[in-house]
N, C-alpha and C positions, 0 to 999 in steps of 0.2 A: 487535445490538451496542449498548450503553449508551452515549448520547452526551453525557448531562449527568448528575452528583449532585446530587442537594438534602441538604442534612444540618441537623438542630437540633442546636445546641450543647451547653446544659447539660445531662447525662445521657446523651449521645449520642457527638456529639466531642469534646466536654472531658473528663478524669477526676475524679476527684473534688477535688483540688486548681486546678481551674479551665483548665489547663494541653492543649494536646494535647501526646500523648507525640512523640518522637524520632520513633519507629517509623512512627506515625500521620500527620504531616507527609512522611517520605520517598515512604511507599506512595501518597498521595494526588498528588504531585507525577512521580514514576514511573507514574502509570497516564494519564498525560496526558489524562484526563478532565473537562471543563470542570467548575467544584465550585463549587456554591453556597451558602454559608449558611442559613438560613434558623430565625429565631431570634423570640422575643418580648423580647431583650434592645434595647436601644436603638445607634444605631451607633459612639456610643465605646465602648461595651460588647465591642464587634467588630472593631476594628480593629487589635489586637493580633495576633488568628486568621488576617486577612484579611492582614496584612503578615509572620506565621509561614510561610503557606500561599503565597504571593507569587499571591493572586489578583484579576485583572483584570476577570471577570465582573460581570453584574450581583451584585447582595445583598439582601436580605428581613431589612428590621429589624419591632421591633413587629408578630412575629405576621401580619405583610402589610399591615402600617398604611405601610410605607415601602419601597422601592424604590431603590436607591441602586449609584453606582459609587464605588470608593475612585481618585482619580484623584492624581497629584501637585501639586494644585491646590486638593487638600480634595474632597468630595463631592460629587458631581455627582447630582440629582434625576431620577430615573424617572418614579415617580408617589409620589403620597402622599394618605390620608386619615387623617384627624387627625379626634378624636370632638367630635361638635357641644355647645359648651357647657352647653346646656340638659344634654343628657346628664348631664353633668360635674354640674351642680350637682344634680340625681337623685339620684348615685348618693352624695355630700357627705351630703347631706341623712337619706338611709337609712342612711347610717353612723354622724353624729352622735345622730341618736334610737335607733337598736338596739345599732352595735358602737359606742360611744364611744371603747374602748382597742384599736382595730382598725391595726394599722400600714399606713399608708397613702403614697404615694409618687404623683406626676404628674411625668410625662415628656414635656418639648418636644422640639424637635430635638439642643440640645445642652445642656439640662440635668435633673438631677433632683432634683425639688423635695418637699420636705417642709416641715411643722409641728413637726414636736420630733423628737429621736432617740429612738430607745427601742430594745427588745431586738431586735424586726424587720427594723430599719433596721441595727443593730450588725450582725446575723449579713449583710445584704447588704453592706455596707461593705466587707465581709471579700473580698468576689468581687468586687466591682465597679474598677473603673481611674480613676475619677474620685469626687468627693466631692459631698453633698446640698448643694443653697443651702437654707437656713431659711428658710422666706416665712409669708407668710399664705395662706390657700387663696383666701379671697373676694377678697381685694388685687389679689391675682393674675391672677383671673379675668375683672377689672374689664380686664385689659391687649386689647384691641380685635384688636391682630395677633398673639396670641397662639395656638399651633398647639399644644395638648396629643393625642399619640398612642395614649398608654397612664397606665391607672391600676392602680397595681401595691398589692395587700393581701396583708400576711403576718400569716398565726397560726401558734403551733405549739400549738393545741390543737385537734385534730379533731372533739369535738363544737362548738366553734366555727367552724370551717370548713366544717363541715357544713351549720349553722345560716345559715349566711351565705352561701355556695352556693346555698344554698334558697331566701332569703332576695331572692337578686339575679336570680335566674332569667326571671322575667318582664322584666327589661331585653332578654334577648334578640328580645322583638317591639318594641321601643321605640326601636329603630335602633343597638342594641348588641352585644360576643358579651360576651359572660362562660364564661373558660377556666380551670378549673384543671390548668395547666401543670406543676404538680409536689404535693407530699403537702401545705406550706405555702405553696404558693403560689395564688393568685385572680387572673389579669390581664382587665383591662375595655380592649375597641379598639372601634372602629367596627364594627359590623357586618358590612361590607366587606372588614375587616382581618381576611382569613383567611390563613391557608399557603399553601392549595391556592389562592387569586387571584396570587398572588406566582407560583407556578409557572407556571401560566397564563399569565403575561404572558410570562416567560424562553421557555417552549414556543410562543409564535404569535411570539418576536421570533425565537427558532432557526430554527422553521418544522419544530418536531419530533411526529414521533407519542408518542403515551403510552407503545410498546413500548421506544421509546427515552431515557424517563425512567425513574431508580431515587432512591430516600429512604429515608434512615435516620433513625428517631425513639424515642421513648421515651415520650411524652404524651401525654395526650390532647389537647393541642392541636395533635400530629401527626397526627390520624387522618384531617383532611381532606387533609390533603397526602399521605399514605400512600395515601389513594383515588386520589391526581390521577394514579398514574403507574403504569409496568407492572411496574417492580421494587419491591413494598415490604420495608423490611427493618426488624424492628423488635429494637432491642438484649436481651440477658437480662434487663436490671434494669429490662425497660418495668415499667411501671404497670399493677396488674389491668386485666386484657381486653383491651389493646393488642395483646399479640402474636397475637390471634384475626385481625388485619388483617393480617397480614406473610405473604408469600412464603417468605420465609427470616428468621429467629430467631440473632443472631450472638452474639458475647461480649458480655459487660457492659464500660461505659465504660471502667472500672479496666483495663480486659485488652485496649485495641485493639481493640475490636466494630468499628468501622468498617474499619481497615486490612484486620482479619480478613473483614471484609464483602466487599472490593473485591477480594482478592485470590480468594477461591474463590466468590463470585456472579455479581462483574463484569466481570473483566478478560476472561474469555474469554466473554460470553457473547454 
């Protein structure tokens, strides 16, 4: 019997409107299954889902850079790792010599910070619940108690993303992951800051076997988390090669995938 869900958001539980449906909210509240988040979005990014969903579980912001309860009292901290500055200005540095018009975005606990708006930043605005503070990057960086989680790069041109994916790759031995989360999307966390650590932590504080974990994703930054557990489900509209990791293959985001998930994978199983 399935005793907890993990679920990523964009592509997964949300539709394409950003929204979880009707449906999608009842089934998951009806299958009284404890239900996790677990997102590369930031936690005001989340909190709308978390208060849709009326859930009191732990939560997985940034890709596993954060750990968090939504409490009446504002958020309460699990764990957190936050990417080591030197990182941070790495990966600055490779941006400004190669992709100079690369939209670029840094994310503390409760804010999200950029250099200028541009068309990147527009198309996220669109999805996002909260708005960009304008800073300087270096100004910024200069701040001592400052906890950056994630660095978020959008292109919508593929041989550009391609290039740049490529391009960042070797950060991964340099204490970083580098994910690409969706078709324009690039997010850079701490190394540490995986899915599957986030699970990890929910699974020894349950005190759960892997048989008793199920996930539904869409990304490739789900496929560690898809590993971590015994039910992987991965949606119609995954990402080439994704669904080669899934147990079960359900609807795409638009059509309830998840509800559809839970109701002929999980509930009886």
């Amino acid at each position: 019997m399935i005793k907890h869900i993990f679920s990523d958001m964009d592509g997964t539980l949300l539709q394409s409107n950003c929204k979880i449906s009707e449906n999608t909210i009842k089934t998951i509240k009806e299958s009284q299954i404890p239900f996790t988040l677990v997102s590369a979005r930031s936690p005001q990014e989340m909190v709308e889902s978390i208060a849709d969903l009326d859930l009191h579980e732990p939560q997985i912001a940034f890709n596993g850079g954060l750990i968090f309860q939504q409490t009446p009292n504002g958020k309460k901290i699990l764990q957190e790792t936050p990417i080591n500055p030197e990182g941070i200005k790495q990966v600055l540095t490779i941006l400004r010599q190669d992709f100079p018009d690369i939209s670029c975005s840094l994310y503390d606990l409760e804010n999200w910070y950029i250099e200028k708006v541009d068309k990147g930043i527009e198309y996220e605005a669109q999805v996002c619940d909260f708005d960009p503070v304008i800073v300087d990057f270096v100004s910024l960086l200069k701040q001592t108690d400052l906890k950056i989680f994630k660095i978020m790069l959008i292109s919508f041109d593929d041989a550009e993303m391609k290039a740049l994916n490529e391009k960042l790759q070797h950060l991964n031995k340099a204490g970083l992951a580098v994910t690409q989360s969706a078709r324009n999307y690039l997010e850079i966390t701490d190394n540490l800051a995986k899915k599957s650590r986030g699970v990890q932590y929910i699974q020894e504080l349950e005190e759960l076997a892997k048989d008793d974990l199920a996930a539904f994703g869409d990304g490739y930054n789900d496929l560690v988390m898809l590993k971590q557990v015994g039910t992987p489900i991965v949606m119609d509209n995954a990402l080439p090669g994704v669904k080669e990791y899934a147990k079960y293959v359900t609807k795409d985001n638009d059509n309830d995938g998840v509800a559809y998930g839970i109701l002929n994978y999980l509930t009886y199983k």
